[in-house]
Backbone as numpy.savetxt, mean C-alpha at the origin, in Angstrom:
# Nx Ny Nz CAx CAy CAz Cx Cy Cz
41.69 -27.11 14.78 41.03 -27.87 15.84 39.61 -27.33 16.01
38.76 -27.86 15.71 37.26 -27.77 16.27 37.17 -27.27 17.43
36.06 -26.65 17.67 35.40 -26.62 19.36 34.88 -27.08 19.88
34.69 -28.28 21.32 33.76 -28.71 21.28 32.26 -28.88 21.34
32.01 -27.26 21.09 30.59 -26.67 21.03 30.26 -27.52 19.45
31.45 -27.64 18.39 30.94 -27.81 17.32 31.22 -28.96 16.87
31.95 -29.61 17.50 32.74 -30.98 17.12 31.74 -32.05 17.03
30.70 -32.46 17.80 29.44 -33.28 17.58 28.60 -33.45 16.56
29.00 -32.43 15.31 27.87 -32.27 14.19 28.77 -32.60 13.13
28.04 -33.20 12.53 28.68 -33.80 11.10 28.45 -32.42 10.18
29.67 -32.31 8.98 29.50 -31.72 8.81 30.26 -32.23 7.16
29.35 -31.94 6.40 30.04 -33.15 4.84 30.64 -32.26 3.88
31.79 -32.24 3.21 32.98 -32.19 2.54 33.09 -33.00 1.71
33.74 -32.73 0.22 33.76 -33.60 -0.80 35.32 -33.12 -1.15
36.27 -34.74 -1.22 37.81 -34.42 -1.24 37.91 -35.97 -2.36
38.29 -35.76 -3.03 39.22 -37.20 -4.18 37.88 -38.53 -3.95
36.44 -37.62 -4.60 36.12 -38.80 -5.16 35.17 -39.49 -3.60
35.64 -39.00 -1.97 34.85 -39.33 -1.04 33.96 -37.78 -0.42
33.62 -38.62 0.55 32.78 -37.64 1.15 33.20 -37.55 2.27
33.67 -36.41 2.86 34.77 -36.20 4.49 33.94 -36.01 5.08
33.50 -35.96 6.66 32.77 -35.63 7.31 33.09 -34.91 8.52
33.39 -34.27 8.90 33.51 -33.51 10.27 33.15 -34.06 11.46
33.32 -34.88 12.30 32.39 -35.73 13.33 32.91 -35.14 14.86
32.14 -36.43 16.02 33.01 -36.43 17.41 34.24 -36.88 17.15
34.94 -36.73 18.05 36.30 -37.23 18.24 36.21 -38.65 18.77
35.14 -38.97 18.96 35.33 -41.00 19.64 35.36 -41.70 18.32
34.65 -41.13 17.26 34.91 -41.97 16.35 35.82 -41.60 14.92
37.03 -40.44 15.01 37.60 -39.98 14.36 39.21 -40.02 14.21
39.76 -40.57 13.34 41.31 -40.85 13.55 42.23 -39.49 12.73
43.19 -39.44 13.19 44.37 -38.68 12.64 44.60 -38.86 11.07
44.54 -38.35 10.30 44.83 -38.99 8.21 45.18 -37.54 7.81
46.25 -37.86 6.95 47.12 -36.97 6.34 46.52 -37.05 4.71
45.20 -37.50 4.89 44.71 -37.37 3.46 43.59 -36.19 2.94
43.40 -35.24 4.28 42.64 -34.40 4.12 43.94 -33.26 4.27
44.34 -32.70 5.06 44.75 -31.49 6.16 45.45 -32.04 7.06
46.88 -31.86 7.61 47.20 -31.98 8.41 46.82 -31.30 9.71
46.46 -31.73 11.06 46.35 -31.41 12.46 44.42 -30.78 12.15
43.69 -31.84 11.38 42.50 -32.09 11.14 41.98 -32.99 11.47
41.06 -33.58 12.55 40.45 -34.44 13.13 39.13 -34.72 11.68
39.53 -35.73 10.87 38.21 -35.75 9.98 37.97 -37.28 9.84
36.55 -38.02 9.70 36.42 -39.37 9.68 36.20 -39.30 8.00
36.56 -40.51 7.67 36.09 -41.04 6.46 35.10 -41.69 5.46
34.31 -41.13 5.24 33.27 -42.58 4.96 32.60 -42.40 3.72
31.92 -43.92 3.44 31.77 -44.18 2.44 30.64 -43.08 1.53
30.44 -42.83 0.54 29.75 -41.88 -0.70 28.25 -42.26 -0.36
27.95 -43.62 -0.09 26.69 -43.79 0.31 25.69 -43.72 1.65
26.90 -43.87 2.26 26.64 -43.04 3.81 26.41 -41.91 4.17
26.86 -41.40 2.96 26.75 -39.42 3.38 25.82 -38.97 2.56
25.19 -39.92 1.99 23.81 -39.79 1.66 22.76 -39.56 2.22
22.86 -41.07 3.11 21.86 -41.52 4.32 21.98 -40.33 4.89
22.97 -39.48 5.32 23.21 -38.84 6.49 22.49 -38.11 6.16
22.92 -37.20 4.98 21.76 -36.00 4.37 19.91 -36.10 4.43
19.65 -36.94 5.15 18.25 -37.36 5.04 17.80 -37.31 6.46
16.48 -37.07 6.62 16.33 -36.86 8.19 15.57 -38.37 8.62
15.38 -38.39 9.71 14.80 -39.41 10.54 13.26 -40.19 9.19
12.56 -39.05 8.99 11.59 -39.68 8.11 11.94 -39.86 6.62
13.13 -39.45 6.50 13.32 -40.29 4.86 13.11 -38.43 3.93
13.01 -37.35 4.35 12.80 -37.06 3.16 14.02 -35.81 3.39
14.16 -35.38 2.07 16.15 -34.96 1.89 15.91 -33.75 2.61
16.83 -32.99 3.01 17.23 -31.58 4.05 17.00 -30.85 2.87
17.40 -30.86 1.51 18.12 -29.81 0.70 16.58 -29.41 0.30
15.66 -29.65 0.32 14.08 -29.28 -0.17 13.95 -28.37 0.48
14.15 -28.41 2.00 13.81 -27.18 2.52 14.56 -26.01 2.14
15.34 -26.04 1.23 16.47 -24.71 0.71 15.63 -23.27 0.77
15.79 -22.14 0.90 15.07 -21.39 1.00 15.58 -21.00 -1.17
14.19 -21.18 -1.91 14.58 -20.82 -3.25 15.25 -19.50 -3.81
16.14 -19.48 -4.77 16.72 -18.10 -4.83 15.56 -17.30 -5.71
15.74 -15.72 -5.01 14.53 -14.88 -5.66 15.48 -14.69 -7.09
14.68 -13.97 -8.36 15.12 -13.84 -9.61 15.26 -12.41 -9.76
16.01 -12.32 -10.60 16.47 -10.35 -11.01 15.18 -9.57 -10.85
13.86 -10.07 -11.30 12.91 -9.56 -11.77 12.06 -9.80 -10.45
12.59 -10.42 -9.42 11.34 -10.42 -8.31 12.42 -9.89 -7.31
13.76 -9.33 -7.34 14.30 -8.25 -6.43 14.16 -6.95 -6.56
14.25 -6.71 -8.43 13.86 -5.39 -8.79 12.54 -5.13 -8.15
11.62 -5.46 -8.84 10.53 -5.37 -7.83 10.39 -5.43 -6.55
10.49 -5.74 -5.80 10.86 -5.50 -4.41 11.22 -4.46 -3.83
12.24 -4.06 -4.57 13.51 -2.59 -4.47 12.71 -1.73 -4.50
11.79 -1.28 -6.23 10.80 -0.66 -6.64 10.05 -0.01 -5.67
9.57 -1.41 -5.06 7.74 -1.22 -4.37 8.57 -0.87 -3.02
9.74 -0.83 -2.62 10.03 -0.36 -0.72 10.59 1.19 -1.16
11.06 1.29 -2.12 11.25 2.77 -3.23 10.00 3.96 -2.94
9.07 3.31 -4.05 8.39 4.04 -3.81 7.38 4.35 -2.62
6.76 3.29 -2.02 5.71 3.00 -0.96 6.78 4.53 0.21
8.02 4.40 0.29 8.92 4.73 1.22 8.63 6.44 1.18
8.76 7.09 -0.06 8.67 8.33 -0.53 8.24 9.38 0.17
8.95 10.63 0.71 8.07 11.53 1.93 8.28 11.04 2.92
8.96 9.76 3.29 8.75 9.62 4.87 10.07 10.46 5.66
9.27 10.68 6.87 10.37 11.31 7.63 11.31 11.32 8.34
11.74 9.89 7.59 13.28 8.97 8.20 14.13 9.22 7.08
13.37 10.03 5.77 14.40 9.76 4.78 15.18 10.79 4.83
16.85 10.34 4.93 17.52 11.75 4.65 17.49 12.09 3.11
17.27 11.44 1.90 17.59 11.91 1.05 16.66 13.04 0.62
16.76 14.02 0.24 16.11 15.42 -0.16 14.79 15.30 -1.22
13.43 15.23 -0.95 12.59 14.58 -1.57 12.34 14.59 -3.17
12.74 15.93 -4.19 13.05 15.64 -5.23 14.05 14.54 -5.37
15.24 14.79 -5.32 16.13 13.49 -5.97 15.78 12.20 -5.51
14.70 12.00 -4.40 13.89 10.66 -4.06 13.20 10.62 -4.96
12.47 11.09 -5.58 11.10 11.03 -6.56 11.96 11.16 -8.08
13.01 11.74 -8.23 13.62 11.61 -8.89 14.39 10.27 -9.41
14.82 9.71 -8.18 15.70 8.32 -8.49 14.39 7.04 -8.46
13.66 7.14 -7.94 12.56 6.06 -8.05 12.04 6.04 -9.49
11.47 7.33 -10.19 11.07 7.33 -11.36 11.81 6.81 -12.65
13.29 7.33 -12.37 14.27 6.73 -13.13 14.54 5.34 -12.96
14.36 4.48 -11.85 14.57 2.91 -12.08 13.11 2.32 -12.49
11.35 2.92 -12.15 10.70 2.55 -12.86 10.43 3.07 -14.06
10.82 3.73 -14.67 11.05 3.71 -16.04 12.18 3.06 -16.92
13.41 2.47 -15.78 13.92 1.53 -16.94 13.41 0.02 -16.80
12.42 0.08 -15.85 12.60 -1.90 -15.41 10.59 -1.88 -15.96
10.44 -0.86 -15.64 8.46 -0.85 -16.13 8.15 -2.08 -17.45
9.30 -2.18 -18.57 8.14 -2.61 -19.70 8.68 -3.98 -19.07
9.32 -5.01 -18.23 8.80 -6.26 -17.46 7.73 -6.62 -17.20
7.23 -7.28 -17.58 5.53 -7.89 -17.66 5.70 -8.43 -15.98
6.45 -9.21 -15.44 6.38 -9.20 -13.84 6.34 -8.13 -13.20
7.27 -7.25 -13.27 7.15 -5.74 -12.93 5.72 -4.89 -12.83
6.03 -5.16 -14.51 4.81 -4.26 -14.45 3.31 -4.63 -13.73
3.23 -6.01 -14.03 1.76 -6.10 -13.02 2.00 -5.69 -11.32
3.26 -6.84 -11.09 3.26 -6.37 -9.43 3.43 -4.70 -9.11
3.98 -3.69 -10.07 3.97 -2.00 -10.04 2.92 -1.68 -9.61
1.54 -2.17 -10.72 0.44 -1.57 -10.82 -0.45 -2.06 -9.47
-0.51 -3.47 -9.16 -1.30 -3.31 -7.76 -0.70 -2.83 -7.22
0.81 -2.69 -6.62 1.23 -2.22 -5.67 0.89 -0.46 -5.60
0.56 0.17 -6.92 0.37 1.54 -6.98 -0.81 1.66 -6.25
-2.02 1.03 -6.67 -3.32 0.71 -6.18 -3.36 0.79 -4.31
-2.66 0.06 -4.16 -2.84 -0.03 -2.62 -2.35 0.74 -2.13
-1.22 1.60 -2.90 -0.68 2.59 -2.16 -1.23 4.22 -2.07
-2.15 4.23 -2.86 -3.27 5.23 -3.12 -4.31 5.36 -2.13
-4.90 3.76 -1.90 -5.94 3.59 -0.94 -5.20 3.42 -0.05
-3.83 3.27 0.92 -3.56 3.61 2.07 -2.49 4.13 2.59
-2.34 5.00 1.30 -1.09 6.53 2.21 -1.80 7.70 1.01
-3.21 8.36 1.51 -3.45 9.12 1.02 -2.66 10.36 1.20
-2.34 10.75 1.82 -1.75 11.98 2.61 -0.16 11.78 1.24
0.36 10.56 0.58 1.19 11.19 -0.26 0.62 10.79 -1.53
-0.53 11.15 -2.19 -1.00 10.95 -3.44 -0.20 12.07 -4.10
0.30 13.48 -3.62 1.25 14.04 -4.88 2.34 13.88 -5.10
3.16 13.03 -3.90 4.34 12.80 -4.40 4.61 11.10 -5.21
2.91 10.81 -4.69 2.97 9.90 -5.81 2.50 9.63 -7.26
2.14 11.16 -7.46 1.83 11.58 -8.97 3.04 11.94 -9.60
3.47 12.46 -8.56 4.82 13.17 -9.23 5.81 11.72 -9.47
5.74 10.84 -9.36 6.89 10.00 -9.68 6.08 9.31 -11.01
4.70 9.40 -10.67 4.32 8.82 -12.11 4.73 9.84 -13.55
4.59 10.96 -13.26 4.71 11.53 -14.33 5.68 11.86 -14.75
7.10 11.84 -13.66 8.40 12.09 -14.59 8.86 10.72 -14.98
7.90 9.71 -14.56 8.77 8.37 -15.26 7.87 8.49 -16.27
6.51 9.25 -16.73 5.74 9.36 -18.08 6.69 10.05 -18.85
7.38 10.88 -18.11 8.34 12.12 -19.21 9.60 11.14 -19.86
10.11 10.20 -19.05 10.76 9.27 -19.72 10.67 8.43 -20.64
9.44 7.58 -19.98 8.95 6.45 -21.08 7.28 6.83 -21.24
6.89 7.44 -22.59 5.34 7.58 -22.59 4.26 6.37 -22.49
4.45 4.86 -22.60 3.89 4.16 -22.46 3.55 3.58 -20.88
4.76 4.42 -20.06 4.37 4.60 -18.65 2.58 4.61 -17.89
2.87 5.97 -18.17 1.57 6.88 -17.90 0.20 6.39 -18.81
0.38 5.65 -19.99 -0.87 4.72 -20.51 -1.05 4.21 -19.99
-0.26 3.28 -19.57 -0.76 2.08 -19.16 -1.50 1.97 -17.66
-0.61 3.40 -16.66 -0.94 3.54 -15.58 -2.70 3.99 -15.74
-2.77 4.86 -16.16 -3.94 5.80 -16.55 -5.24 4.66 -17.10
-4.88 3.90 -17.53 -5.78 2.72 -18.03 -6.01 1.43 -16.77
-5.11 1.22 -16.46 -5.60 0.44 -14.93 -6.28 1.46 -13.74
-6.05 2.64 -13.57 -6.35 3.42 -12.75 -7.82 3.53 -12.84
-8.35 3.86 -14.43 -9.70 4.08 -14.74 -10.63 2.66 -14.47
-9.91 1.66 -15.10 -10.54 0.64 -14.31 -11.44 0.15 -13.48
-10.10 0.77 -12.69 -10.25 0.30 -10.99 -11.08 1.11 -10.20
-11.06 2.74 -10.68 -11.84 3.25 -10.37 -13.29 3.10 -10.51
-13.69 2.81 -12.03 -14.80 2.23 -12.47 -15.32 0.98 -11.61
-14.73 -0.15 -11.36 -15.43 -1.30 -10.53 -15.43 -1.04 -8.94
-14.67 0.41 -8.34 -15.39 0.80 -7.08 -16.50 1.21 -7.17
-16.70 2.45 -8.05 -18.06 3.25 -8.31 -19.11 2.15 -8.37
-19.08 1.46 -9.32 -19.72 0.14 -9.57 -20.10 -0.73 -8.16
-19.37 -0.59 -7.28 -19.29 -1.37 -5.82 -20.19 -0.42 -4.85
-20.00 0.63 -5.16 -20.65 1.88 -3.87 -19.29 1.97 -3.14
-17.77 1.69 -3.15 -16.97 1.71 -2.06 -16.48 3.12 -2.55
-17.16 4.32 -1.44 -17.09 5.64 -2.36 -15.74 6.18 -2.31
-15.05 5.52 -0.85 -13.59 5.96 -0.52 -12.81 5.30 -1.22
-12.63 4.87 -2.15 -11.96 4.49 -2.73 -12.05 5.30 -3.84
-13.06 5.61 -4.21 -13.54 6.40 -5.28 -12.96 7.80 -5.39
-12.92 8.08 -4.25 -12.64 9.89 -3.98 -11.02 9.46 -3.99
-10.39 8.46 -3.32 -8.85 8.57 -3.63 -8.36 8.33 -5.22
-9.20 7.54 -5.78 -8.53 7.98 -6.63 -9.04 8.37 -7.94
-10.25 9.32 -7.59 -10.34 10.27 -8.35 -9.48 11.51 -8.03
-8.78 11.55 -6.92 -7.76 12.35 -6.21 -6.67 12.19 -6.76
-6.32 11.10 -7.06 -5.00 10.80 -7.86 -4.94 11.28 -9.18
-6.06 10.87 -9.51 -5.78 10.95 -11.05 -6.13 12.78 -11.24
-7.07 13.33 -10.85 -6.43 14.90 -10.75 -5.11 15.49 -10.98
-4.17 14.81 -9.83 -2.88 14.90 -9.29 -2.13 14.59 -10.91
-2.96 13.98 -11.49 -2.13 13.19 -12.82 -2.40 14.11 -14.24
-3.42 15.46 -13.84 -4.08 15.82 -15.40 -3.15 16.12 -16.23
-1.80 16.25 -15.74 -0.90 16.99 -16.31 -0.46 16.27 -17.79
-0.28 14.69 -17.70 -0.52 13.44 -18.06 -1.67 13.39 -19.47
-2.91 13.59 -19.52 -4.22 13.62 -19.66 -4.48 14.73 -20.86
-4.84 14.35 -21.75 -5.32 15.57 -23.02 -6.43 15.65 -22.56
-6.82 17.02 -23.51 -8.13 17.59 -23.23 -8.46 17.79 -21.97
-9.61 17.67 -21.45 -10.72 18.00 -20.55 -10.13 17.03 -19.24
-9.26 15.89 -19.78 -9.21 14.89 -18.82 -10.12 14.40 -17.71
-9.55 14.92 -16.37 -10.74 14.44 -15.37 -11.82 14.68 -15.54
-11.99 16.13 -16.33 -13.18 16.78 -15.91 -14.17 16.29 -16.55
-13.95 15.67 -17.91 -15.05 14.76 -18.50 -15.61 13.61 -17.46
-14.60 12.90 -16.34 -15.33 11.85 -15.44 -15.84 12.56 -14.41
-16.14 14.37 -13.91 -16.55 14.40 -12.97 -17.98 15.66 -13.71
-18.00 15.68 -15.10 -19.02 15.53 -15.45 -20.27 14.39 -15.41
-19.50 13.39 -15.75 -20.34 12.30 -15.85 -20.97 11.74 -14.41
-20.32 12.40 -13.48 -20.78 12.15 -11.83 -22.05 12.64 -11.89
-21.72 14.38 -12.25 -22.84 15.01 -12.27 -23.58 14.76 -12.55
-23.70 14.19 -13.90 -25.32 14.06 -14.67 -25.68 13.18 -13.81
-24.98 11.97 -13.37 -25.76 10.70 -12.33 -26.34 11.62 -10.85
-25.53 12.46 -10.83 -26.47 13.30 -9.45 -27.98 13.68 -10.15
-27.36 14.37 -11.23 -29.04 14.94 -11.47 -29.72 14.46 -12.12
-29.65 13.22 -12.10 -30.98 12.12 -12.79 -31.05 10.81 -11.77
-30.20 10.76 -10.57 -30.80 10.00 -9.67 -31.47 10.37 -8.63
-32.81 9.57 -8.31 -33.69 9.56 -7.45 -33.55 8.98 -6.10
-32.26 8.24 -5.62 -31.84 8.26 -4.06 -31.17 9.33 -3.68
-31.49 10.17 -2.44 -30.45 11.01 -2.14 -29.17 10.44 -1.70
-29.35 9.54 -0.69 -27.94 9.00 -0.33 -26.90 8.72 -1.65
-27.18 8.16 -2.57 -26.38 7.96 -3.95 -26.06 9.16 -4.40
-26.52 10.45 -4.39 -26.40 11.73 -5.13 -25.54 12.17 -4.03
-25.96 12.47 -2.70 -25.00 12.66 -1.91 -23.51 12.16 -1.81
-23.40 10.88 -1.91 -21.92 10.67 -2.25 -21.21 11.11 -3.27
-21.85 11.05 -4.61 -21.49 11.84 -5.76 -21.04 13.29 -5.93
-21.96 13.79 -5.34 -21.90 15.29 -5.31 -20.58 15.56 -4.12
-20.24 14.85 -3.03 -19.19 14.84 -1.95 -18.19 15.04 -2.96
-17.91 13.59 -3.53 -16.47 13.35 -4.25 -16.33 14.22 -5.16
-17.19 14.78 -6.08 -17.04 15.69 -7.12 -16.43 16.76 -6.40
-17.26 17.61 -5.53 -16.44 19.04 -4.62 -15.06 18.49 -4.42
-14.68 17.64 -3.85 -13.31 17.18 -2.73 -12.35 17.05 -3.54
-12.90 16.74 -4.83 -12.20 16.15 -6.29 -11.38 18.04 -7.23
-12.35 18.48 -6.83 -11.99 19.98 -7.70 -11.06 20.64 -7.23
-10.16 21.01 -5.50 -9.29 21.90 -5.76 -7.85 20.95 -5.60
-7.84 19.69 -6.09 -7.00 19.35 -6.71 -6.69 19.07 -8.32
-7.55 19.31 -8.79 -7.59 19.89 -10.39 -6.85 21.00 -10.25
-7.46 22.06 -9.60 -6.98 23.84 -9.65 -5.75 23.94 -9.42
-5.18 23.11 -8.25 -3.86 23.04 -8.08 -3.01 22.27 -9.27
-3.10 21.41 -9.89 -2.44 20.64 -10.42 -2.04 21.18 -12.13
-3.36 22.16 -12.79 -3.41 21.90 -13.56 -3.13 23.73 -13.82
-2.67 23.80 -14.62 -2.03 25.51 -15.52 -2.84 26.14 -16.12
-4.07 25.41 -16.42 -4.98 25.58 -18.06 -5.87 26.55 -17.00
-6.05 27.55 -17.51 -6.67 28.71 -17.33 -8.17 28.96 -17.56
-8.32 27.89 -18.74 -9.84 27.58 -19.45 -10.52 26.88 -18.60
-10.12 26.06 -17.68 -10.47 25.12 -16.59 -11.63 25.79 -15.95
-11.03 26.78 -14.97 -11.89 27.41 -14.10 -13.24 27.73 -14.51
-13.58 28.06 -16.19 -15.05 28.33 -16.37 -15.95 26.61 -16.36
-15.04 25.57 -16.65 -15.79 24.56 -16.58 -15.77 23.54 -14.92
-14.73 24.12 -14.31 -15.09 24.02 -12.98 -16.35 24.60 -11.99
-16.32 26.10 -12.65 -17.44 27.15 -12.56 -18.58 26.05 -12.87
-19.04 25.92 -14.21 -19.77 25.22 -14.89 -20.59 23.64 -13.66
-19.53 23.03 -13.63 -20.12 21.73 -12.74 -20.14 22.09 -11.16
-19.91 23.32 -10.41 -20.29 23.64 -9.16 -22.39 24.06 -9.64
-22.05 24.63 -10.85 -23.39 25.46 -10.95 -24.59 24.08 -11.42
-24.10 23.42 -11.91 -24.84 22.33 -12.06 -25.26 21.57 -10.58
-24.27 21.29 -9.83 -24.61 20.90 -8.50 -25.69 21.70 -7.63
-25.56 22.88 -8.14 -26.44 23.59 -7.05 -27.35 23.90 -7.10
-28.77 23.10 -7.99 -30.08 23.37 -7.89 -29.94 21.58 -6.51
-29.19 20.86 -6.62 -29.55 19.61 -5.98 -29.00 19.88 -4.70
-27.62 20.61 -4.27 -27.54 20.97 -2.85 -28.41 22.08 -2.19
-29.37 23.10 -2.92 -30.22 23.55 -2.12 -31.31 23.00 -2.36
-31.75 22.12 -2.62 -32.66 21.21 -1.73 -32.66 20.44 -1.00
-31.53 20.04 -1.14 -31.27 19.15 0.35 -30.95 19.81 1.63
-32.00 19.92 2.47 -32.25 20.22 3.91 -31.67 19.74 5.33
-31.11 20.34 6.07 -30.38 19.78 7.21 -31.70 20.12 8.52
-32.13 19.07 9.41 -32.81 19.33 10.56 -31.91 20.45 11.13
-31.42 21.43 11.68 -30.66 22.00 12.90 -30.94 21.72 14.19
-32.67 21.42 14.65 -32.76 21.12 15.75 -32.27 19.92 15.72
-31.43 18.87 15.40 -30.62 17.35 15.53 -29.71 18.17 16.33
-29.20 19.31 16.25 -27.91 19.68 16.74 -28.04 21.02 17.81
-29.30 21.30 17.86 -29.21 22.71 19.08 -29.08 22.14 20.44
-27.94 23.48 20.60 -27.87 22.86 22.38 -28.38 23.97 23.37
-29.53 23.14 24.36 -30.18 23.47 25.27 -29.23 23.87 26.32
-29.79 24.92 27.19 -29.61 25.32 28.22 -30.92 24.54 29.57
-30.43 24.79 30.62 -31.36 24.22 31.51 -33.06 24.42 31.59
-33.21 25.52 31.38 -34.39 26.48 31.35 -35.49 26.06 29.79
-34.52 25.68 29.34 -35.18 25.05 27.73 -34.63 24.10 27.32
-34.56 22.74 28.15 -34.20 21.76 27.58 -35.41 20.61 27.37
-35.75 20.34 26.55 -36.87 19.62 26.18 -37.17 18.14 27.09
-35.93 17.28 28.36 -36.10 16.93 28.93 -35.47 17.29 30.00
-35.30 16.19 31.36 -35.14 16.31 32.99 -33.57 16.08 32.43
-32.79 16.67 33.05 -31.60 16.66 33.25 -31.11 15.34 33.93
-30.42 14.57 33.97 -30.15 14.08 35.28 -28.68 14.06 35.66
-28.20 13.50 37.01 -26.41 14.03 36.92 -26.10 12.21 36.92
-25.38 12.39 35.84 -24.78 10.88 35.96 -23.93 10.38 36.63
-23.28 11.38 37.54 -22.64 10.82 38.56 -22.97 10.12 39.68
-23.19 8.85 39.93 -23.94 8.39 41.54 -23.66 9.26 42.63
-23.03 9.25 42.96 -22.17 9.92 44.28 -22.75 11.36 44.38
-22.79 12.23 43.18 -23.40 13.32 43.41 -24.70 13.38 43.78
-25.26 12.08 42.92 -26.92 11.91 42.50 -26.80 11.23 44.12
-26.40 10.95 44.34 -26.70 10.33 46.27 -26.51 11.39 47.14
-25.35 12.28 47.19 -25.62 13.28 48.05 -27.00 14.16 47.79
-27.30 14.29 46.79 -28.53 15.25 46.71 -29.63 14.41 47.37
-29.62 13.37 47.08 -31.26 12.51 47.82 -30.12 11.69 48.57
-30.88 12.01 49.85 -29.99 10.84 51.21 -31.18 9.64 51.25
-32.41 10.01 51.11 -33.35 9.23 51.53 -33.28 8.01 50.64
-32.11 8.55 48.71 -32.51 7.49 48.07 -31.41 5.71 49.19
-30.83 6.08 50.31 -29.65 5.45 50.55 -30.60 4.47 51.36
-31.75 4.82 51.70 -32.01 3.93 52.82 -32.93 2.69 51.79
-33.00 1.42 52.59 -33.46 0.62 52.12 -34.53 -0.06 52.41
């Protein structure tokens, strides 16, 4: 027996060839051709057509919400996986997190859907959860230890992207992920970063805006003791040595005013004080009250 909360709504069934409908009870008879002690009306195949259609003619079933595909849930899974990593809701113990993420993008990575939606999604997650760029190196590189075409391919969009910020002036973007990819030398033959934060250098010391050299010379420092940390190679430090010493005929010439920043006492303050409080500034002058 229906309820009559629900008994008013049609509701369509397919039994021997018709179409059953679920209806009110004013227009529904007793038939032992569905279910016994089932209130169901009968009607014709072309009627329960009409029915399926709304007031303006166009079918209900369009609005279906479409089913997502293997390859656009994996992804999904992936990107709430990793983006998730370090947070401090997770109970799971943060190696075997960085652990189990790396292991499902390294089996689902060579997906050409995957893989593009991976790579922006890595991108954005660089430029806005800096604070976990190592635990998001670290998942790149044990899924590199798995599959080596990983870490190419990453390492090649990364440079990129980095390249058409520099190219932009958007310097924060620049410093994250020249931050990352530090985080990544492990990844990286040879000289790795340090060949791109050579090449900063020389643009410091052959450009003639300071503001442009100044940003350069920023990201390069901010950029180095995540090399030191990241990286084992022992040989490093003389060519780290190397590009501080290059920087520093151009940071001592650049001059800071100090008087922008000295603070006066009353007795030597270069102007009149005044008290910005009204109320105070009124008790001291009564005369200012009269009008």
């Amino acid at each position: 027996m229906f309820s009559p909360k629900l008994a008013s709504f049609a509701r369509k069934l397919s039994f021997g060839g018709e179409t059953i409908c679920v209806g009110s009870r004013k227009n529904i008879t007793r038939t032992s051709s569905f279910e016994k002690n089932r209130w169901v009306n009968i009607v014709p195949q072309e009627n329960a057509i009409e029915a399926n259609n709304d007031d303006d003619g166009r079918d209900r079933d369009s609005y279906r919400r479409p089913r997502i595909s293997h390859a656009e849930e994996t992804l999904k899974r992936i990107k709430r996986d990793f983006m998730c990593i370090a947070d401090p809701r997770n109970k799971v113990r943060l190696d075997d997190d960085i652990a189990y993420v790396a292991k499902a993008l390294a089996g689902d990575f060579s997906q050409n859907d995957i893989k593009a939606g991976f790579l922006s999604h890595l991108r954005s997650c660089v430029l806005e959860h800096p604070y976990k760029t190592p635990h998001f190196a670290a998942v790149i590189a044990l899924a590199n230890s798995r599959e080596e075409s990983i870490g190419k391919e990453i390492l090649e969009y990364l440079i990129i992207a980095t390249q058409a910020y520099l190219e932009q002036g958007q310097w924060r973007n620049v410093k994250l992920m020249l931050r990352f990819l530090a985080c990544l030398s492990c990844m990286i033959e040879g000289e790795g970063i340090i060949e791109i934060l050579e090449g900063l250098v020389s643009a410091v010391e052959s450009s003639t805006t300071d503001g442009y050299a100044d940003e350069l010379s920023r990201i390069v420092l901010l950029t180095l003791p995540f090399i030191v940390v990241e990286s084992a190679d022992i040989s490093l430090k003389g060519m780290l040595d190397g590009i501080v010493d290059r920087l520093g005929p151009y940071l001592n010439k650049r001059t800071v005013d100090l008087r922008l920043i000295t603070l006066y006492d009353a007795s030597s303050a270069p102007y009149e004080q005044i008290d910005a409080n009204p109320r105070t500034a009124l008790e001291a002058d009564p005369e200012s009250q009269k009008i």
